[in-house]
mmJSON file of the N, C-alpha and C atoms, coordinates in Angstrom:
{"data_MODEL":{"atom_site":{
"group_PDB":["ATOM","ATOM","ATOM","ATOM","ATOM","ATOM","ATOM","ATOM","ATOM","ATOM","ATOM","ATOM","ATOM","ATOM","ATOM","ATOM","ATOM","ATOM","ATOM","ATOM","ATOM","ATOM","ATOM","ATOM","ATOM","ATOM","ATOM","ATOM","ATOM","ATOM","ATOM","ATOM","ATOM","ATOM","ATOM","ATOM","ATOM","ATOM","ATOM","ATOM","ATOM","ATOM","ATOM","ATOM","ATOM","ATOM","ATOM","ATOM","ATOM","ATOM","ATOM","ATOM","ATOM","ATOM","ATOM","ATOM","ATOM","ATOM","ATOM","ATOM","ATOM","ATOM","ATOM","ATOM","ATOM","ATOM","ATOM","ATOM","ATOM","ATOM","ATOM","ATOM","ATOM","ATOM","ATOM","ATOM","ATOM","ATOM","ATOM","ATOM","ATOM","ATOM","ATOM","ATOM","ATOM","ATOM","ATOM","ATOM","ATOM","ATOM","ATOM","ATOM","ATOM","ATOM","ATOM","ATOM","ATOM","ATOM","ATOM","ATOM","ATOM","ATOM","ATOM","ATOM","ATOM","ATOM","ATOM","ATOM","ATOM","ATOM","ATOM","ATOM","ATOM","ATOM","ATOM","ATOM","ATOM","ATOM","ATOM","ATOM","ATOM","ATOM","ATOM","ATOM","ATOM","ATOM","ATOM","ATOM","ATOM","ATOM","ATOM","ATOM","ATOM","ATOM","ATOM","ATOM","ATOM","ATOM","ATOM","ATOM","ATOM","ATOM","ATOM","ATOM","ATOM","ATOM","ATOM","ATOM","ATOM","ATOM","ATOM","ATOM","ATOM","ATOM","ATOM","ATOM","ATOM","ATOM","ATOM","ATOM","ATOM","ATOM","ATOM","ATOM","ATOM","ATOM","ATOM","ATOM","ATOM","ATOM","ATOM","ATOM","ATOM","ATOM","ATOM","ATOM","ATOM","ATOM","ATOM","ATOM","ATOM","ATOM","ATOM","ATOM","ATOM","ATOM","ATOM","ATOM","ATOM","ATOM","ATOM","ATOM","ATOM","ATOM","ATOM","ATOM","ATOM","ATOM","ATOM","ATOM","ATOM","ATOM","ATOM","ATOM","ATOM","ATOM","ATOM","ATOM","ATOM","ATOM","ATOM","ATOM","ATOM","ATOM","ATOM","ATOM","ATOM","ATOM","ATOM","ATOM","ATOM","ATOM","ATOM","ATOM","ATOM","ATOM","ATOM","ATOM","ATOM","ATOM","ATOM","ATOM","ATOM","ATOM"],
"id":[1,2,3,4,5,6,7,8,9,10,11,12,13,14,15,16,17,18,19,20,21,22,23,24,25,26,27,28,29,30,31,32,33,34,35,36,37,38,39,40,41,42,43,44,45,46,47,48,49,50,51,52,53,54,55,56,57,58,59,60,61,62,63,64,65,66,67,68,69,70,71,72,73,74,75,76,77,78,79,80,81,82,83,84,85,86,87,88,89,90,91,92,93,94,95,96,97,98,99,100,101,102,103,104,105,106,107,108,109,110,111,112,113,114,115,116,117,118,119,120,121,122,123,124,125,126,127,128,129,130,131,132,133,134,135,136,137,138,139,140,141,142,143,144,145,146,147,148,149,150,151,152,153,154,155,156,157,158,159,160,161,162,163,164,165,166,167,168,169,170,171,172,173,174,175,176,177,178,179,180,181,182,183,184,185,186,187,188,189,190,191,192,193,194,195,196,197,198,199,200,201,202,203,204,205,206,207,208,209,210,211,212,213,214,215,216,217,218,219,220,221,222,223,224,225,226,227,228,229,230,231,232,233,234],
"type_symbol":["N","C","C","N","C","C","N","C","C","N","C","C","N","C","C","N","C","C","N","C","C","N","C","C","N","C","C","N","C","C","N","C","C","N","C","C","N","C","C","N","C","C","N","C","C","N","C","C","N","C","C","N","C","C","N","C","C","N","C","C","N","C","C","N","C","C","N","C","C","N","C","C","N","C","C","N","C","C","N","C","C","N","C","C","N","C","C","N","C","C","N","C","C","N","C","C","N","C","C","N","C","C","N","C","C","N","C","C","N","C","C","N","C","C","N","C","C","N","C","C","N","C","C","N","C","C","N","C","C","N","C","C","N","C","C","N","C","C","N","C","C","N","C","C","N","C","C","N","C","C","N","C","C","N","C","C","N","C","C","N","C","C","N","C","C","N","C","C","N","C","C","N","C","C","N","C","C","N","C","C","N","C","C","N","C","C","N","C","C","N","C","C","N","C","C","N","C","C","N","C","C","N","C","C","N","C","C","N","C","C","N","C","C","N","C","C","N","C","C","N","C","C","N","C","C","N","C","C","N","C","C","N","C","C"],
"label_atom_id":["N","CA","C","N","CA","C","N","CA","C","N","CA","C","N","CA","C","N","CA","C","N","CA","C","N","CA","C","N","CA","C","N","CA","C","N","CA","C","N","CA","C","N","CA","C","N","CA","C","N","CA","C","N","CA","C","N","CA","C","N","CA","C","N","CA","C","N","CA","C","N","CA","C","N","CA","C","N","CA","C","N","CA","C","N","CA","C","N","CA","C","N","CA","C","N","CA","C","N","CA","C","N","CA","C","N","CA","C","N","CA","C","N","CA","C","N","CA","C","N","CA","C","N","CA","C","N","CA","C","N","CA","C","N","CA","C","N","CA","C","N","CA","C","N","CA","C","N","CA","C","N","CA","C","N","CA","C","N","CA","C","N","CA","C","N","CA","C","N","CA","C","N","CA","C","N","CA","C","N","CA","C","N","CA","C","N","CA","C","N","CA","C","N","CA","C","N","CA","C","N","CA","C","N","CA","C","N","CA","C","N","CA","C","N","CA","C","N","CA","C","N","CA","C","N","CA","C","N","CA","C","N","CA","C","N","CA","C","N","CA","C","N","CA","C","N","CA","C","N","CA","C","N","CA","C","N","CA","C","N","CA","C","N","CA","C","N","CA","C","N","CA","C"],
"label_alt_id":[null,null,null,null,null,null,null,null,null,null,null,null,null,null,null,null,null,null,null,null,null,null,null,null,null,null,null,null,null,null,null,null,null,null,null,null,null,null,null,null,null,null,null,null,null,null,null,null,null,null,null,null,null,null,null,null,null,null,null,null,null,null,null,null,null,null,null,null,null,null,null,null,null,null,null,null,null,null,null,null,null,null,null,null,null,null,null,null,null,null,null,null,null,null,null,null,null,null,null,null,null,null,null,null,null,null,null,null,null,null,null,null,null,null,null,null,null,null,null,null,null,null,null,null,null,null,null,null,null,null,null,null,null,null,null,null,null,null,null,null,null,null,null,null,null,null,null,null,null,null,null,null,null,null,null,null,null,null,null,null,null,null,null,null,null,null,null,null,null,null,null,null,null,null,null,null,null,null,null,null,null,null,null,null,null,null,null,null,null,null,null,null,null,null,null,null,null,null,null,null,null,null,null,null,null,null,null,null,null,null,null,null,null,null,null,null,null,null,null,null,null,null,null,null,null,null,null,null,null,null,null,null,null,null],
"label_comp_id":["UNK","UNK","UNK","UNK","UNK","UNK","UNK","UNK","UNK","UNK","UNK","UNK","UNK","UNK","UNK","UNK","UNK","UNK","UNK","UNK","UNK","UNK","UNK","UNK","UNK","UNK","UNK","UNK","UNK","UNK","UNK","UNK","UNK","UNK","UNK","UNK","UNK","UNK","UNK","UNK","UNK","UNK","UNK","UNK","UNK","UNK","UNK","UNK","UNK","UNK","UNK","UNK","UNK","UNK","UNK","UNK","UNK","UNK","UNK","UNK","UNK","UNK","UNK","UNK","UNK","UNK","UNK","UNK","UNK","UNK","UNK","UNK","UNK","UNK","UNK","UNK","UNK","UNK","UNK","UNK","UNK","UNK","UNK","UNK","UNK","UNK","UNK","UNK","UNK","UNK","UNK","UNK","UNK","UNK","UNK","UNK","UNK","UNK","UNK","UNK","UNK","UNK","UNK","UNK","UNK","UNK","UNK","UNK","UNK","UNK","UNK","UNK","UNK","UNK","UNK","UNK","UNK","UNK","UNK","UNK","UNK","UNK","UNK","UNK","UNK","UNK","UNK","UNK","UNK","UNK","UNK","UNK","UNK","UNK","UNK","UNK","UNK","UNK","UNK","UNK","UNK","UNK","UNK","UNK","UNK","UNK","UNK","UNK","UNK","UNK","UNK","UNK","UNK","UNK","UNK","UNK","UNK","UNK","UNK","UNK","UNK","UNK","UNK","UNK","UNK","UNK","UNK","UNK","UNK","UNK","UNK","UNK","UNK","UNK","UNK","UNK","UNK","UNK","UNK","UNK","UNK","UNK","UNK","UNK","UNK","UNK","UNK","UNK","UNK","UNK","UNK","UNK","UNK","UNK","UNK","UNK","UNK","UNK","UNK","UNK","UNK","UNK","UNK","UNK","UNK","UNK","UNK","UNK","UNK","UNK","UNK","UNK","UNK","UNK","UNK","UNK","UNK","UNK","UNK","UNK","UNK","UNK","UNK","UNK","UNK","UNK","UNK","UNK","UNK","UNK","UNK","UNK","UNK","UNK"],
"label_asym_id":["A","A","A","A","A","A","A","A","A","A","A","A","A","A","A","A","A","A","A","A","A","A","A","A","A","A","A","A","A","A","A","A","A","A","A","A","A","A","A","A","A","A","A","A","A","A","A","A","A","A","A","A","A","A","A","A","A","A","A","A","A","A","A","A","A","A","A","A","A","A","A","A","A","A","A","A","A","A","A","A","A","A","A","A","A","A","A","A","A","A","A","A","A","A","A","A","A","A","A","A","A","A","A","A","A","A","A","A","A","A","A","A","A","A","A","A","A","A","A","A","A","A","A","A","A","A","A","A","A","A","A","A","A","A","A","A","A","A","A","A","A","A","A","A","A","A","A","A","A","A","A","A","A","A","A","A","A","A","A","A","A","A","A","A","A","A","A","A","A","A","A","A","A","A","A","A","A","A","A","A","A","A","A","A","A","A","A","A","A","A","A","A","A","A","A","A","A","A","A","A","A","A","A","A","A","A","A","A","A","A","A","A","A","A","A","A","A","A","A","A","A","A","A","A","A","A","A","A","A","A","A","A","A","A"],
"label_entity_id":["1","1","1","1","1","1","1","1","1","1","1","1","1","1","1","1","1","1","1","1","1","1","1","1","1","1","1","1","1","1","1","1","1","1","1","1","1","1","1","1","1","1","1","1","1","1","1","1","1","1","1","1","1","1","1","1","1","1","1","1","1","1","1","1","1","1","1","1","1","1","1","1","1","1","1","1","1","1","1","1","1","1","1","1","1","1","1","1","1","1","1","1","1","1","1","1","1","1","1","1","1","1","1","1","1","1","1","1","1","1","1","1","1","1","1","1","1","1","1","1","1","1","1","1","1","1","1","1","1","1","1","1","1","1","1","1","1","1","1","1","1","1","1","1","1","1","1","1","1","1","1","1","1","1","1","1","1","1","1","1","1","1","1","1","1","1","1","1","1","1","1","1","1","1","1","1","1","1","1","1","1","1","1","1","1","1","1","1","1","1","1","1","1","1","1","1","1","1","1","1","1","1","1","1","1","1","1","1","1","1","1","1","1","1","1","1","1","1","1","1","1","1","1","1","1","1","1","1","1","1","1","1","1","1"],
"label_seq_id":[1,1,1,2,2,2,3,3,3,4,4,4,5,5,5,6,6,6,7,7,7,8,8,8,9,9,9,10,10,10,11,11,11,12,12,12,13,13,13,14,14,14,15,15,15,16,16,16,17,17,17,18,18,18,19,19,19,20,20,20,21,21,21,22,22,22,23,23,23,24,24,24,25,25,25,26,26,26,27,27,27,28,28,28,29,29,29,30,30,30,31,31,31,32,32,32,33,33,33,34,34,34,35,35,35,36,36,36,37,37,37,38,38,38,39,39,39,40,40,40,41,41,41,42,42,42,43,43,43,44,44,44,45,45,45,46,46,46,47,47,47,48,48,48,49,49,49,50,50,50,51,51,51,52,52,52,53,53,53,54,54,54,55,55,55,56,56,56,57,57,57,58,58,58,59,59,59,60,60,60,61,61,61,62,62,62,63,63,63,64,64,64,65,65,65,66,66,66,67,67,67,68,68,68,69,69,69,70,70,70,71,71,71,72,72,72,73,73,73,74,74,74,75,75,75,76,76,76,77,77,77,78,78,78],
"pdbx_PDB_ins_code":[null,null,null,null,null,null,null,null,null,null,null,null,null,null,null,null,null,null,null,null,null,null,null,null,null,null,null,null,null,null,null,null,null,null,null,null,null,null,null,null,null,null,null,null,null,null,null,null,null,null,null,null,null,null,null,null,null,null,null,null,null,null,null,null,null,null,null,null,null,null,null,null,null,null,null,null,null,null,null,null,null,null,null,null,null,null,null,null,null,null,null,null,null,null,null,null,null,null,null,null,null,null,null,null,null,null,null,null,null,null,null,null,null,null,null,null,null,null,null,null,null,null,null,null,null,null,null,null,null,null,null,null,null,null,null,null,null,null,null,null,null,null,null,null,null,null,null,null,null,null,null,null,null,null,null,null,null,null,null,null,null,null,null,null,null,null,null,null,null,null,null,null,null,null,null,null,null,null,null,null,null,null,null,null,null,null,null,null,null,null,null,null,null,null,null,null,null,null,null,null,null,null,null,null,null,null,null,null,null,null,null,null,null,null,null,null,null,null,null,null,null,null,null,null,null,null,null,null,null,null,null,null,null,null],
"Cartn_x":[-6.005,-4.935,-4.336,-4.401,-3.78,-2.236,-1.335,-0.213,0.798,0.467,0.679,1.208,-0.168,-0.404,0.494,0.89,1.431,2.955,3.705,4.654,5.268,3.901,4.164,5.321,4.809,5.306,6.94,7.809,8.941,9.486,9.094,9.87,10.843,12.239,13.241,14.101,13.866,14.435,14.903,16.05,17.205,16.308,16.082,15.233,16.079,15.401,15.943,14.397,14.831,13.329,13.672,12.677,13.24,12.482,13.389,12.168,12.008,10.806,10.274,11.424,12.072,12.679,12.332,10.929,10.552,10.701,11.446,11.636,13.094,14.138,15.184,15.951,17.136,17.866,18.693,19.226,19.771,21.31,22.028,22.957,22.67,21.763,21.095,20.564,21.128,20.643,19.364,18.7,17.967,16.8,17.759,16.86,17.916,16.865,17.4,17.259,18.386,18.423,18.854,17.555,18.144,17.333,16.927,16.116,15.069,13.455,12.531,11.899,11.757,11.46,9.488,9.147,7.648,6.912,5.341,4.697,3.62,2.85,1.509,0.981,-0.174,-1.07,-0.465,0.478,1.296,2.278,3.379,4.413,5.423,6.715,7.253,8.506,9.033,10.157,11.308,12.35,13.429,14.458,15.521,16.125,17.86,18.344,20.027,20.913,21.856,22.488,21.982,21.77,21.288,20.163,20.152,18.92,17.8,16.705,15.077,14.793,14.11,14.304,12.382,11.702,10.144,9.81,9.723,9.431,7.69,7.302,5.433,5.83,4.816,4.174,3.921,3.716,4.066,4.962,6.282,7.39,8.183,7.814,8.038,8.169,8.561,8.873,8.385,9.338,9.33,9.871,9.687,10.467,10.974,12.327,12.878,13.701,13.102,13.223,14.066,15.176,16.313,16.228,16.431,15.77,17.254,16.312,17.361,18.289,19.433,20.121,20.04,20.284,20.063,20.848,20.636,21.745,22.95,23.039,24.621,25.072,24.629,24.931,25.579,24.608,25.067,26.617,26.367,27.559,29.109,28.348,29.588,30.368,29.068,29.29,29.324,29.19,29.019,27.469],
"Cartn_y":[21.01,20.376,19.271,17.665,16.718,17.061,16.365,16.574,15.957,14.802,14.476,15.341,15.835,17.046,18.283,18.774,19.509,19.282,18.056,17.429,17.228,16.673,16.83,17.63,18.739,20.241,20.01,19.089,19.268,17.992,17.386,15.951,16.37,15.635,15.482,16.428,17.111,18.082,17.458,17.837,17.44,17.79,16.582,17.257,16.406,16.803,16.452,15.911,14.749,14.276,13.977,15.137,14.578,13.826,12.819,11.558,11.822,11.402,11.739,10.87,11.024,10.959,9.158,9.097,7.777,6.606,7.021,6.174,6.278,6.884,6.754,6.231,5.324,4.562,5.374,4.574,5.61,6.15,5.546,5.937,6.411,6.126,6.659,8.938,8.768,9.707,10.615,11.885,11.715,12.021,11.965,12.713,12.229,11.59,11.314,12.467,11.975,13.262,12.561,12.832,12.816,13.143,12.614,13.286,12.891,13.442,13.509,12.344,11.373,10.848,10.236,10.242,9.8,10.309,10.498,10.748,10.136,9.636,9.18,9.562,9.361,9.592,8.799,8.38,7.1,7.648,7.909,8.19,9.027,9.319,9.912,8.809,8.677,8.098,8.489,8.249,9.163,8.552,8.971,8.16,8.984,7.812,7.851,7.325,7.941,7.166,6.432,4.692,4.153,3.252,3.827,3.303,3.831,3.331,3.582,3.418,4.499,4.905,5.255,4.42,4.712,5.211,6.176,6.907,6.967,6.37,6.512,8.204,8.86,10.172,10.199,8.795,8.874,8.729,8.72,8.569,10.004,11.177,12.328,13.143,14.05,15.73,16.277,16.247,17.99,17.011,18.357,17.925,19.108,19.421,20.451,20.617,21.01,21.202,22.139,21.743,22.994,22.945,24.364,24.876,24.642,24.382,24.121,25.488,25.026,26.273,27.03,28.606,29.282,28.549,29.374,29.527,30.162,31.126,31.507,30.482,29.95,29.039,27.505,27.388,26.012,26.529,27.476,28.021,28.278,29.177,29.14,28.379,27.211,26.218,26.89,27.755,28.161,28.32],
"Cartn_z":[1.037,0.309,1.177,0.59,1.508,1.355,2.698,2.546,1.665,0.895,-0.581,-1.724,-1.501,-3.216,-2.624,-1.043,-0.516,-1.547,-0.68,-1.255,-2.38,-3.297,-4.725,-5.645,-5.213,-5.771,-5.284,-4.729,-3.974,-4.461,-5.28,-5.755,-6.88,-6.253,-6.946,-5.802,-5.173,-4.109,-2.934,-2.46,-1.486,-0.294,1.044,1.988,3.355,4.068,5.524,6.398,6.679,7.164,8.772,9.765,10.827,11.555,12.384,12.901,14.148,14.949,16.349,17.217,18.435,19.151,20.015,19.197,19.881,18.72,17.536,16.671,16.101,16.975,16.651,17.784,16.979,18.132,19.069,19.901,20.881,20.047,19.092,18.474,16.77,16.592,15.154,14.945,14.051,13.872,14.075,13.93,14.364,13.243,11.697,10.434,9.664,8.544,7.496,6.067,5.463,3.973,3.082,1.707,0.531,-0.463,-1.456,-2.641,-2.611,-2.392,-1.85,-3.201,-3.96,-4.777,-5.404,-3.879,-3.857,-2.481,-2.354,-1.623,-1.558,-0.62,-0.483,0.341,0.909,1.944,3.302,3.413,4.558,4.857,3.863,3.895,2.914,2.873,1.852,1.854,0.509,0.09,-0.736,0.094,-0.182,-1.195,-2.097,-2.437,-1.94,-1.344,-0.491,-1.002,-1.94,-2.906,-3.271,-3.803,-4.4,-3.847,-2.511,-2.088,-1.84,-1.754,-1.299,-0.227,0.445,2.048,2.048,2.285,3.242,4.584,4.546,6.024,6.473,6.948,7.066,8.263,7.65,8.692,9.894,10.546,11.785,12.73,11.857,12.138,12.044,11.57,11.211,12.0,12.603,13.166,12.479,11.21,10.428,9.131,8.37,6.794,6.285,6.415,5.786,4.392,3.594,1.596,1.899,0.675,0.373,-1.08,-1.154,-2.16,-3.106,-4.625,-5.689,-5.636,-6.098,-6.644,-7.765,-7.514,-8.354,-9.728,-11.251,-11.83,-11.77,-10.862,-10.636,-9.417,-8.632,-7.389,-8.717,-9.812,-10.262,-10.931,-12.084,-12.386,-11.82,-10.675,-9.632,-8.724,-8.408,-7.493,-5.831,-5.63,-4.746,-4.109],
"occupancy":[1.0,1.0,1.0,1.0,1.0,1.0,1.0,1.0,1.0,1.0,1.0,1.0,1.0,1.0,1.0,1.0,1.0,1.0,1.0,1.0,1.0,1.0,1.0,1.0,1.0,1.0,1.0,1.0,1.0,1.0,1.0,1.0,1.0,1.0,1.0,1.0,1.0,1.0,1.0,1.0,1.0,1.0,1.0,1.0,1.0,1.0,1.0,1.0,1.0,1.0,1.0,1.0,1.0,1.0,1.0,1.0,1.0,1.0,1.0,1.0,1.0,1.0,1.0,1.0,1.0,1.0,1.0,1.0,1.0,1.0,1.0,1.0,1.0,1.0,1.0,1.0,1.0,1.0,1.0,1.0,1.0,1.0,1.0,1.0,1.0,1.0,1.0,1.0,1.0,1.0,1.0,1.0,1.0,1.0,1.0,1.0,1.0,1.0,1.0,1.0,1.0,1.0,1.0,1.0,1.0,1.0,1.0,1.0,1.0,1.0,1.0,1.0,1.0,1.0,1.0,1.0,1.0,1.0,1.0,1.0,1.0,1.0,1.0,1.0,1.0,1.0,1.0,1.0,1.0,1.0,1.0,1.0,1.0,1.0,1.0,1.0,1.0,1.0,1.0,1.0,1.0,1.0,1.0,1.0,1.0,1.0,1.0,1.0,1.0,1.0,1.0,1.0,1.0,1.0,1.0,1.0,1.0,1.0,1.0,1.0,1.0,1.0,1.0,1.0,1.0,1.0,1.0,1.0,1.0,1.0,1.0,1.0,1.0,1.0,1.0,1.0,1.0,1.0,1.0,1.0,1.0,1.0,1.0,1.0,1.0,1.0,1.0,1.0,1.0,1.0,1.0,1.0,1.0,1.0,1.0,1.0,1.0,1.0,1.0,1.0,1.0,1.0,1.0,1.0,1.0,1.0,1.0,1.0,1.0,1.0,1.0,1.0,1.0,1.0,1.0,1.0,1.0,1.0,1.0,1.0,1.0,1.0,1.0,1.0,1.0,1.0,1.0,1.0,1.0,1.0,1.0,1.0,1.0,1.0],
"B_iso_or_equiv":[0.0,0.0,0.0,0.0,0.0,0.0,0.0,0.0,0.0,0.0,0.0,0.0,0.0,0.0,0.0,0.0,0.0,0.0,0.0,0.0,0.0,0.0,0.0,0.0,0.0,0.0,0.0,0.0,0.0,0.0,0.0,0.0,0.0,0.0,0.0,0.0,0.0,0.0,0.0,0.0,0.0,0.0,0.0,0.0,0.0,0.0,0.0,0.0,0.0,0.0,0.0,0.0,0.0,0.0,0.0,0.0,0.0,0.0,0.0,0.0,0.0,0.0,0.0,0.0,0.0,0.0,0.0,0.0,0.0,0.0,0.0,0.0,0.0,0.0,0.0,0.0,0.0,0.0,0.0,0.0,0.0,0.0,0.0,0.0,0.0,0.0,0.0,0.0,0.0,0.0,0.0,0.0,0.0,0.0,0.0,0.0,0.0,0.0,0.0,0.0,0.0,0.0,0.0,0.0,0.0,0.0,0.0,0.0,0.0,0.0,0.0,0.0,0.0,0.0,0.0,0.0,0.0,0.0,0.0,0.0,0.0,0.0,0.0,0.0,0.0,0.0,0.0,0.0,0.0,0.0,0.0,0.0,0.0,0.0,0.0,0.0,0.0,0.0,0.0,0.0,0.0,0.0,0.0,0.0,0.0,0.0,0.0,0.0,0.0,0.0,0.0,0.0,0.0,0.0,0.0,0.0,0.0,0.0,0.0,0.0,0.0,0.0,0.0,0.0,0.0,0.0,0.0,0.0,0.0,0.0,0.0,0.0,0.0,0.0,0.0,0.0,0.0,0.0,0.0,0.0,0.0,0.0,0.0,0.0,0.0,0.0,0.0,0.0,0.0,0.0,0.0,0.0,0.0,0.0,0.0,0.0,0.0,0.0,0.0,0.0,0.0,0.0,0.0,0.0,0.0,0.0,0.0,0.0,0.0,0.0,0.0,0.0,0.0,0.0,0.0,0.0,0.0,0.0,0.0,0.0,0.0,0.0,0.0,0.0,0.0,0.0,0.0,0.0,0.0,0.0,0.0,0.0,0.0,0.0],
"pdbx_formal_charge":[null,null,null,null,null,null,null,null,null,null,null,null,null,null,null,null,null,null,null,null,null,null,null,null,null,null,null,null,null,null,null,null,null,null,null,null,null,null,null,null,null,null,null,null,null,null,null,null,null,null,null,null,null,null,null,null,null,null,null,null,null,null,null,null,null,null,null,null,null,null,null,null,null,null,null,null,null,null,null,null,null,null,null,null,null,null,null,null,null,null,null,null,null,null,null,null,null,null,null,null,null,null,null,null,null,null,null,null,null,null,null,null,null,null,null,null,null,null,null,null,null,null,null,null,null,null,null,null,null,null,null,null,null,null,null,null,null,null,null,null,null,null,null,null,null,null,null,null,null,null,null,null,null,null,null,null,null,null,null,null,null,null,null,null,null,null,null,null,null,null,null,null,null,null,null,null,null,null,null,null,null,null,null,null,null,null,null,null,null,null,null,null,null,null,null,null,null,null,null,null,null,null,null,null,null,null,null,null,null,null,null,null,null,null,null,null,null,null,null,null,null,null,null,null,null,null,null,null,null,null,null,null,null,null],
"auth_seq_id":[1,1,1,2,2,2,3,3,3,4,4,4,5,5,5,6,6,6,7,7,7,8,8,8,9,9,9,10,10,10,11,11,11,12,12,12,13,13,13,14,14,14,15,15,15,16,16,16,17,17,17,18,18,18,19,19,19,20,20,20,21,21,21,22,22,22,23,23,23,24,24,24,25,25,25,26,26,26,27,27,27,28,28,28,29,29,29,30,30,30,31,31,31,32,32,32,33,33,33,34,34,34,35,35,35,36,36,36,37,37,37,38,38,38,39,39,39,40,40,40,41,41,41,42,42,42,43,43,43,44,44,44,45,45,45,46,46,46,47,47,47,48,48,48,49,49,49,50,50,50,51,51,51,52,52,52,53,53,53,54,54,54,55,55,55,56,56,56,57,57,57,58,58,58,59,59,59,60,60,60,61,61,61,62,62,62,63,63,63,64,64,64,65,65,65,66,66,66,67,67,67,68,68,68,69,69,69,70,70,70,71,71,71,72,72,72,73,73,73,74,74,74,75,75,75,76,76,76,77,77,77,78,78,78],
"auth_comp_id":["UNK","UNK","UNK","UNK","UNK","UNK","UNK","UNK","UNK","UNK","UNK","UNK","UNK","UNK","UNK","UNK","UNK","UNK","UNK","UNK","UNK","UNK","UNK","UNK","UNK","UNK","UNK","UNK","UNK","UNK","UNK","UNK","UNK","UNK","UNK","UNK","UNK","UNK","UNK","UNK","UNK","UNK","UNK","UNK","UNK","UNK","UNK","UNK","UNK","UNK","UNK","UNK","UNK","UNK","UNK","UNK","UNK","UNK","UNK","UNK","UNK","UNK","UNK","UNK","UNK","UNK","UNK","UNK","UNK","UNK","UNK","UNK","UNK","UNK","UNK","UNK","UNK","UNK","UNK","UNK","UNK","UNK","UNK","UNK","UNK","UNK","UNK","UNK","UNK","UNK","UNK","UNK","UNK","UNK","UNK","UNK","UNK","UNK","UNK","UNK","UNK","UNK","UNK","UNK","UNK","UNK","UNK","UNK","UNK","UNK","UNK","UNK","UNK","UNK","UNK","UNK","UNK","UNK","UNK","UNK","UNK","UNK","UNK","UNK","UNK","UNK","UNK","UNK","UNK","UNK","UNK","UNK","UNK","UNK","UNK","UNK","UNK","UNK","UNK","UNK","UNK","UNK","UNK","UNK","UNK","UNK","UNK","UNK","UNK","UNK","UNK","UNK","UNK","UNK","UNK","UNK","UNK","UNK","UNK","UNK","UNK","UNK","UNK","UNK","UNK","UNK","UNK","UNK","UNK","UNK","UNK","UNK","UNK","UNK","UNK","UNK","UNK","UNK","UNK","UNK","UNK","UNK","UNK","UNK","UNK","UNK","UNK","UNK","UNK","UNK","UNK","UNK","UNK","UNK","UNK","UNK","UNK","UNK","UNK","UNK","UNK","UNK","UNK","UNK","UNK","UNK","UNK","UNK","UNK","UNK","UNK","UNK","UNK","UNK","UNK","UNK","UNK","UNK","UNK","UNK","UNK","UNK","UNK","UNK","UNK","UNK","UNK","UNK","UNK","UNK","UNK","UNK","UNK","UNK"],
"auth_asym_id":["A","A","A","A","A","A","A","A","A","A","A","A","A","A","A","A","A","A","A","A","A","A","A","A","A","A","A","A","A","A","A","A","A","A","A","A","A","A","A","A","A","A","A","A","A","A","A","A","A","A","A","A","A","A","A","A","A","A","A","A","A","A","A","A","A","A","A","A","A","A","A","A","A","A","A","A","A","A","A","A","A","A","A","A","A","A","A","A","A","A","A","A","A","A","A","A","A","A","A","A","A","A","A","A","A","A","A","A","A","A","A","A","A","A","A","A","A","A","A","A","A","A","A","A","A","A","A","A","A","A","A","A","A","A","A","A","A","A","A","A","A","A","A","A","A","A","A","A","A","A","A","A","A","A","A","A","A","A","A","A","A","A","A","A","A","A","A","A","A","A","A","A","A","A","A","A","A","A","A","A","A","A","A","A","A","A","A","A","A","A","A","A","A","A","A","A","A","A","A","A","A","A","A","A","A","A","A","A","A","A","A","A","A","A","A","A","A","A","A","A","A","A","A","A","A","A","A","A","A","A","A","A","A","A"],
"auth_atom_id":["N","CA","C","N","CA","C","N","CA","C","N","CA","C","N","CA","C","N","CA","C","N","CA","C","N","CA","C","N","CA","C","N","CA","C","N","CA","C","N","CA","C","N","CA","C","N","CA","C","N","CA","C","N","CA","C","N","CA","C","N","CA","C","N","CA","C","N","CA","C","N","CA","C","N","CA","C","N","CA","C","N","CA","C","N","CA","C","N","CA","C","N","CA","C","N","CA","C","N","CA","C","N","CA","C","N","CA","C","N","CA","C","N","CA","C","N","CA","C","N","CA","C","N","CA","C","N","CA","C","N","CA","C","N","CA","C","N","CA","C","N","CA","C","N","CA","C","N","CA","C","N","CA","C","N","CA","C","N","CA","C","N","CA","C","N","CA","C","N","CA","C","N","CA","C","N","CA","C","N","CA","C","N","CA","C","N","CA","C","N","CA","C","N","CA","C","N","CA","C","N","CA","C","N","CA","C","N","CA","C","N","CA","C","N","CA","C","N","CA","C","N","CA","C","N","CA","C","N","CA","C","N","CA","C","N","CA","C","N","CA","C","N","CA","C","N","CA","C","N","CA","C","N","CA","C","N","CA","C","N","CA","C","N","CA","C","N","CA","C","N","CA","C"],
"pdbx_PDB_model_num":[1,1,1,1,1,1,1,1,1,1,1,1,1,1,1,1,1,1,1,1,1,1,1,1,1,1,1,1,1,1,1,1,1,1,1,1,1,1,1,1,1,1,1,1,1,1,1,1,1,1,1,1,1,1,1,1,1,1,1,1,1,1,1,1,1,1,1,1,1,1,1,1,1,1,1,1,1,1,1,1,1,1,1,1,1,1,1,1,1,1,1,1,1,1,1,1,1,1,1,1,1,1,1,1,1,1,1,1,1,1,1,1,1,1,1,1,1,1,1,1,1,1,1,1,1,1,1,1,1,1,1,1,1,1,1,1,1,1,1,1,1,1,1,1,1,1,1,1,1,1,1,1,1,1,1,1,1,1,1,1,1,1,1,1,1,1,1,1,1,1,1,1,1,1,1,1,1,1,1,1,1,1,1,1,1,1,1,1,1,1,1,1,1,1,1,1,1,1,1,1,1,1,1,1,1,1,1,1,1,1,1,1,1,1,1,1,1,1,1,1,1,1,1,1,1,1,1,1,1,1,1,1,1,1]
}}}
C-alpha cells in the first residue's frame, strides 16, 4: 500500500504534521496543523484556515491524525 492510498482514508481529518528539525526555522514552529485536504505520492496538503499549506514527504517526521469526534463528544462538546 503506497503512502497516498495510506492517507486517503484520513482526508478531511484534523492532523498535526511534524517537520524534520532541518527544515524548520530557528523560531518557527516545529509542526504544522490543520485539515488534512489532499495527498500524493510528493506530498500532503493541508488546509489552515483559509489557506493551502503543501508539505512534500521529505520535509516530514511524523503525521499525527486525531480522530473525529464521537457523537456524544459533538453533542456534548466535550
Amino acid at each position: 500500500m503506497e503512502e497516498e492510498d495510506l492517507l486517503a482514508e484520513y482526508l478531511e481529518y484534523e492532523v498535526n504534521v511534524y517537520l524534520l528539525p532541518s527544515v524548520v526555522s530557528p523560531h518557527g514552529e516545529p509542526y504544522e496543523f490543520g485539515q488534512l485536504t489532499a495527498c500524493s505520492r510528493t506530498g500532503v496538503v493541508l488546509q489552515q484556515d483559509r489557506l493551502l499549506t503543501y508539505i512534500p514527504f521529505s520535509s516530514i517526521q511524523k503525521i499525527e491524525i486525531k480522530p473525529k469526534p464521537t457523537l456524544w463528544e459533538r453533542l456534548t462538546g466535550s
